[in-house]
C-alpha positions as semicolon CSV with decimal commas, in nm:
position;residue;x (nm);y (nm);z (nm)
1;X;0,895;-0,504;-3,265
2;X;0,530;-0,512;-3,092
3;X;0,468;-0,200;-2,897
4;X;0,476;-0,422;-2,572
5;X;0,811;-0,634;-2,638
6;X;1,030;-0,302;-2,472
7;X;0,841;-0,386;-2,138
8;X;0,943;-0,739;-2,069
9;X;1,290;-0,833;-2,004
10;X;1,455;-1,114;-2,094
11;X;1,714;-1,266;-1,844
12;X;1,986;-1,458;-2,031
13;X;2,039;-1,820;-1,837
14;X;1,739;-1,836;-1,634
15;X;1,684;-2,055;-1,462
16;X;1,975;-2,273;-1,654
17;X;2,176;-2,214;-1,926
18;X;2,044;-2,159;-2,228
19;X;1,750;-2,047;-2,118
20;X;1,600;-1,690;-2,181
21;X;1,335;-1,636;-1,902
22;X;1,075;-1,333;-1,983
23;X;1,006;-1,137;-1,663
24;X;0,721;-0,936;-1,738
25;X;0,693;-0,737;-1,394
26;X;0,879;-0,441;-1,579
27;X;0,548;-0,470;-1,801
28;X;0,327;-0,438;-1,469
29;X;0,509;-0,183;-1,295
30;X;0,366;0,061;-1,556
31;X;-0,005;0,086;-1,574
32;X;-0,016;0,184;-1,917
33;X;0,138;-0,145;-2,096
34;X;-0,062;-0,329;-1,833
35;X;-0,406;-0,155;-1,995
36;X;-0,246;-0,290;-2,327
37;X;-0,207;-0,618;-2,267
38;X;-0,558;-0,667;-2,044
39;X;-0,721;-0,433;-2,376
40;X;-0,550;-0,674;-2,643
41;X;-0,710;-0,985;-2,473
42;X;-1,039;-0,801;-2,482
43;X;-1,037;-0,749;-2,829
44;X;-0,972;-1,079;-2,881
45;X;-1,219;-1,245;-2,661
46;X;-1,461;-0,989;-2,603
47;X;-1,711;-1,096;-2,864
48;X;-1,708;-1,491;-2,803
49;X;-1,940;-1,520;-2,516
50;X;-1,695;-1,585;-2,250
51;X;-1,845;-1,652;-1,946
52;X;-1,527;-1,792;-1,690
53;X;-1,153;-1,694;-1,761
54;X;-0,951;-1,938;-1,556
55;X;-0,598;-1,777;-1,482
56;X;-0,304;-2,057;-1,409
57;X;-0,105;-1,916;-1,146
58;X;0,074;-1,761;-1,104
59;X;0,115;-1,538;-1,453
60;X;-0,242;-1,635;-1,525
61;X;-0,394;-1,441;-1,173
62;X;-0,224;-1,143;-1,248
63;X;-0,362;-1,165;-1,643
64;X;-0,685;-1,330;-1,572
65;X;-0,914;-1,145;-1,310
66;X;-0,872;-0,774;-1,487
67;X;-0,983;-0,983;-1,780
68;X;-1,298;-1,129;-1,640
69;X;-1,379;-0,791;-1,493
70;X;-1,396;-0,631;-1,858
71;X;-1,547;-0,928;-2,024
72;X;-1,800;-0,907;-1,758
73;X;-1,713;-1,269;-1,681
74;X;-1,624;-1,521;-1,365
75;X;-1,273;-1,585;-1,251
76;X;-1,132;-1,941;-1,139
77;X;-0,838;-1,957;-1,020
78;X;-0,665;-2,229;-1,108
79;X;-0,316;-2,359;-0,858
80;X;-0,089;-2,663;-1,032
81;X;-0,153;-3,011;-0,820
């Protein structure tokens, strides 16, 4: 199991049957998976020049600015038409 995957619940059924929906504030509530998650992405992206992250709300705000701040990058944010 990845150390993260105890942080974010699944609710059965949501938002129709036979769905399993992944809440992930009981990952933001604590700061310390949050650091994970925001450090993971780093590692991943923090060597490819990045210069704008563009977060898709609304998951992709929450994810996206901390991101740009460490990768020294801009933020767009980006709403669905």
């Amino acid at each position: 199991m990845n150390a993260l995957e105890r942080y974010i619940r699944t609710v059965q059924d949501f938002p129709k049957p036979g769905i399993g929906f992944k809440d992930i504030t009981t990952l933001l509530k604590e700061p310390e998976p949050f650091k994970m998650v925001i450090n993971e992405f780093v590692a991943r992206f923090g060597k490819q020049g990045v210069q704008k992250v563009v977060g898709i709300e609304a998951r992709g705000f929450i994810f996206g600015a901390p991101l740009a701040l460490h990768l020294n990058a801009g933020f767009v944010p980006a709403r669905k038409p």
